[in-house]
C-alpha positions in Angstrom: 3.6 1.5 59.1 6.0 3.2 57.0 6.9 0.4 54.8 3.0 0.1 54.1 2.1 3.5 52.9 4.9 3.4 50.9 3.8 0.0 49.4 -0.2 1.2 49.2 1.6 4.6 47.1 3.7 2.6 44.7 1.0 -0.1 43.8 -1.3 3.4 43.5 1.0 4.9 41.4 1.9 1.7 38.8 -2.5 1.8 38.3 -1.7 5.3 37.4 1.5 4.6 35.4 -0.6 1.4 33.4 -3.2 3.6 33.1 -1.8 6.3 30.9 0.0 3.6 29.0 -3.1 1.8 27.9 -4.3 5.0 26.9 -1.6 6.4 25.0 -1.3 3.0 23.5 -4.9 3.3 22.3 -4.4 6.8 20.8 -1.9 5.7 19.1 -3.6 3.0 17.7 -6.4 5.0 16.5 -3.8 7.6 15.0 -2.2 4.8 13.3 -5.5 3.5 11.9 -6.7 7.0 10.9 -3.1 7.5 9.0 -2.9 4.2 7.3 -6.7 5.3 5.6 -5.5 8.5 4.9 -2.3 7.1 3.0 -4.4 4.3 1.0 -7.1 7.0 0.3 -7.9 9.7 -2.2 -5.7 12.0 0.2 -2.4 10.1 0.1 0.6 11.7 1.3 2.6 8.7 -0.3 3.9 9.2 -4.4 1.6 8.0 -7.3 4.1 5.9 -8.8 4.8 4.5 -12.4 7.1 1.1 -12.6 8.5 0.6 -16.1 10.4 -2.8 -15.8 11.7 -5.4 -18.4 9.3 -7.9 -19.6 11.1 -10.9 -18.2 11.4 -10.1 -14.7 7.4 -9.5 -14.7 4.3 -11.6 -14.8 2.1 -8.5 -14.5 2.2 -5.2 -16.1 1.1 -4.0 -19.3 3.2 -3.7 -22.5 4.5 0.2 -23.5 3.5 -1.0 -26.9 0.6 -2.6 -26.7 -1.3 -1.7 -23.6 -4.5 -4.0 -24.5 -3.0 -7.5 -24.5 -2.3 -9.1 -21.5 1.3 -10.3 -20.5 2.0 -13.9 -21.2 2.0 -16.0 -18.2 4.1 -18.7 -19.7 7.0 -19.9 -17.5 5.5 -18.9 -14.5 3.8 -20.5 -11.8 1.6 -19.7 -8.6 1.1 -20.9 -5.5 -1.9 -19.7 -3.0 -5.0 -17.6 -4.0 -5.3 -17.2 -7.7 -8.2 -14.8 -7.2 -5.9 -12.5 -6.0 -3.8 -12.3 -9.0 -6.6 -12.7 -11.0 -8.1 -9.1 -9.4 -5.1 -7.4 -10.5 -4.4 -9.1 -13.8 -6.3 -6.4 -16.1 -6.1 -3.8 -13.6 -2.4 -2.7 -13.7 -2.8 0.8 -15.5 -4.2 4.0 -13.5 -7.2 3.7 -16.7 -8.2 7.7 -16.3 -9.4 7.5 -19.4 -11.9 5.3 -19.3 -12.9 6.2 -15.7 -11.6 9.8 -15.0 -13.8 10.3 -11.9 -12.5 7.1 -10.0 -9.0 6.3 -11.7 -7.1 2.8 -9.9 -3.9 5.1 -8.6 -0.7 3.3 -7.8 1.4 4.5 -5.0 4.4 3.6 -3.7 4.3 2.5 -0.3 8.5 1.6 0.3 11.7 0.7 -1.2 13.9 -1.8 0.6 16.5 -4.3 0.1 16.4 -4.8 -3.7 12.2 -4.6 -3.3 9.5 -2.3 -4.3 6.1 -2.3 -2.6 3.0 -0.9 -4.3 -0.3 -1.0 -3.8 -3.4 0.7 -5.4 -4.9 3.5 -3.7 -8.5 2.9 -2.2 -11.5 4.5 -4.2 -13.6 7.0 -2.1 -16.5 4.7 -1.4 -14.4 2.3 0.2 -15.4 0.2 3.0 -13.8 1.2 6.5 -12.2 -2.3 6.7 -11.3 -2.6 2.9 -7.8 -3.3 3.0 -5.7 -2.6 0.0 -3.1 -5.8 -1.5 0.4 -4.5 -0.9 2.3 -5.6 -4.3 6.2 -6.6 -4.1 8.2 -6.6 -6.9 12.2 -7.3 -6.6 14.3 -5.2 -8.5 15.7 -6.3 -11.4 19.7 -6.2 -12.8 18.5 -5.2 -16.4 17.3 -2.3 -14.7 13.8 -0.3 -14.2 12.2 2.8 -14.2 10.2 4.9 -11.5 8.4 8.1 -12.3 7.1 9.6 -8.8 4.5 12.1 -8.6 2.2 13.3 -6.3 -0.6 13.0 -8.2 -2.3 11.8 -10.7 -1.3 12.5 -14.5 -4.3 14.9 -16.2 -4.0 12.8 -19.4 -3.0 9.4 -20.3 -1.9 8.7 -24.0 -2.1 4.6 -25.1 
């Protein structure tokens, strides 16, 4: 008699126990979810970053000296979805002159290992599951320069 209350009150209490789990779990998520928008939003916590790296070591990226002409793309190579590079090829500068009411912001999402990940900031109007590309660029031994701020410059000279 014993042995089955005590069975009936543990089996009652791991419902309990899974219970809270699966809903802590799901608060999380949502917290998670909610954060991760934030952070590739207007509203970022994370640094607006600029990457100044040597030429070489680069496919993308415009030139300090002449930011109209796009890097050449001789020696390299690509596997996988061309569109992809394609999107961001033309698109690497924050351009707030042009478009000072919806500038493309660069933010610095980690530093790891000898790698850099950036990505560019969602605009306002974004679609709840627009996704931003995550861009990973190893650091080079000539050397490269990060300016971090935490937001966007007021001015950009060309």
């Amino acid at each position: 008699m014993r042995s089955v209350d005590f069975l009936r009150l543990l089996v009652n209490e791991i419902v309990i126990v899974s219970w809270v789990l699966i809903v802590i779990f799901w608060l999380a998520r949502w917290q998670g979810i909610a954060d991760a928008r934030r952070d590739a939003g207007q509203n970022s916590t994370l640094p607006v970053i600029a990457l100044i790296t040597p030429e070489e070591k680069f496919a993308v990226g415009r030139k300090l000296d002449d930011i109209f002409t796009n890097p050449s793309l001789k020696g390299y190579r690509i596997i996988g979805d061309l569109g992809l590079f394609d999107d961001l090829r033309g698109r690497q500068d924050t351009d707030i002159i042009t478009n000072p009411k919806q500038p493309r912001v660069w933010r610095l999402l980690l530093e790891r290992g000898g790698w850099i990940y950036l990505f560019r900031a969602l605009p306002p109007n974004a679609k709840p599951n627009e996704i931003p590309s995550v861009l990973a660029i190893q650091e080079s031994d000539k050397g490269h320069i990060i300016i971090r701020s935490p937001e966007v410059s007021k001015t950009s000279s060309p």
